[in-house]
N, C-alpha and C positions, 0 to 999 in steps of 0.2 A: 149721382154717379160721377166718378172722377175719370179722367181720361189719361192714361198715360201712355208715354210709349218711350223704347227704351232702343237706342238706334246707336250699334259699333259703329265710330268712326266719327269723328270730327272734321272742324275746316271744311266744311262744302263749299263748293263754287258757289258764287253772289246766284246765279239762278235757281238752285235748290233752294237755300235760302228766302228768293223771291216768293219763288213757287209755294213751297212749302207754309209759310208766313201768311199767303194771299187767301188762302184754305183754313187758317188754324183761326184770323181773325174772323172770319167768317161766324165760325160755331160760336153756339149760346156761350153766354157767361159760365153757367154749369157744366161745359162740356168743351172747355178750354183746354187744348191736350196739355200735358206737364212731358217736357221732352226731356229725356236726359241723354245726354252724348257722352257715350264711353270711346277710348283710347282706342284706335285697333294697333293690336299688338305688334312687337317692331318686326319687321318683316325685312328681311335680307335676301339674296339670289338665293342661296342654300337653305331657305327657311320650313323647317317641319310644318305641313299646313294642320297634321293633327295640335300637335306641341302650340300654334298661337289660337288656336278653336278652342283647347281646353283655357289656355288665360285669360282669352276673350269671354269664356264661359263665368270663370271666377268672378271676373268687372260684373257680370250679368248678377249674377247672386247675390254679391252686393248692394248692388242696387236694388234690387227685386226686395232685400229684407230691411231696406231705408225706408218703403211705400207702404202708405197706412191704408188700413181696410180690406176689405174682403176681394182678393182679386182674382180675374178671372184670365190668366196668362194665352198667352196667344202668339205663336211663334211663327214668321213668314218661314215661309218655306215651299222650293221647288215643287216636293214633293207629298206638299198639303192640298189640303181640301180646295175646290176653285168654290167661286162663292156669288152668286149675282149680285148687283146693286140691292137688289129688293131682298134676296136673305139677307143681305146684310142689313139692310134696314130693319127686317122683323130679329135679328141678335141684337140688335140697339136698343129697341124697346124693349123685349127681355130682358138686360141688363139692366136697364132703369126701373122693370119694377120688380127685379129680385133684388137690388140694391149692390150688384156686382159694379164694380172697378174694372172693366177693361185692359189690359198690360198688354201693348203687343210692344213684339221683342224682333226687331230689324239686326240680324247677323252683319257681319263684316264679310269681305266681298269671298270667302273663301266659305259662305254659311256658317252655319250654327251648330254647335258642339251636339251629341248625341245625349250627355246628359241636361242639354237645354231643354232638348227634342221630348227626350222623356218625362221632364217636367214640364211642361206644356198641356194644358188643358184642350187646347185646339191646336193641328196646325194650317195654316191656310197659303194657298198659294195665289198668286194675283195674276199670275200667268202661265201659260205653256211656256213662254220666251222668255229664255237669260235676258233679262234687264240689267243696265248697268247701276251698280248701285248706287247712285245718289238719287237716278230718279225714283225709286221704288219709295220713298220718302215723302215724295210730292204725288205719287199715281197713290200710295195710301192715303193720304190725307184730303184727296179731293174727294176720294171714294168714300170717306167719314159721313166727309162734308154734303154730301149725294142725297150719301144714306140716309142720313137727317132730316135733309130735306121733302123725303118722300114720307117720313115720319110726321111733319108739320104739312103736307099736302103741299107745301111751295112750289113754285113754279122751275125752280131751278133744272130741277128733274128731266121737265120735258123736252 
């Protein structure tokens, strides 16, 4: 099973970066995330937030049709599914023995286009609360990271 994740917006602050890093070397060798950092679109005072959703959308597609294997997309979202630690631990297993890829797709700070939403296999939300977006990067990946570990019985968990 491959791990990816596909997150608008580059340049994070050195703590996301931290954060985020301190979680990703964690997980197994097989379950290494593969990040990709797409552009968010240029953004001025007057700027249509539908009009950079859709180009932001475009970056996503692209990418999405770069990634080899059977995957199983998964898009954050406010108004997705909330999810425990422990369901998310039993979709991880899932995943690894339908041979699914994983895709979760992190919008840029204005969300995710409707035709992302619609292609989207799942959407899941990580909270009630507007997060700011760079940590939704690091509260993802620790929560991977969680997950896992309640998959190996580690102690992490507790």
């Amino acid at each position: 099973m491959k791990l990816h994740i596909i997150s608008v917006g580059g340049k994070m602050p050195a703590w996301v970066q931290q954060g985020y890093g301190e979680y990703a070397k964690r997980m197994p060798r097989e379950l290494q995330p593969n990040l990709l950092e797409l552009p968010l679109a240029n953004r001025s005072k007057n700027a249509n937030t539908q009009v950079l959703k859709a180009a932001e959308a475009e970056s996503i597609s692209s990418a999405l049709a770069s990634l080899p294997g059977q995957l199983r997309l998964i898009a954050l979202d406010v108004k997705g599914k909330a999810l425990s630690t422990e369901g998310l631990a039993e979709k991880m297993s899932y995943w690894q023995m339908e041979g699914l890829s994983p895709c979760l797709i992190i919008g840029g700070p204005d969300g995710l286009d409707q035709s992302v939403l619609r292609r989207a296999d799942e959407k899941w939300s990580l909270s009630g609360l507007t997060l700011p977006h760079p940590l939704v990067r690091v509260l993802m990946m620790e929560q991977l990271y969680r997950a896992w570990t309640i998959t190996q019985n580690h102690p992490y968990h507790k």
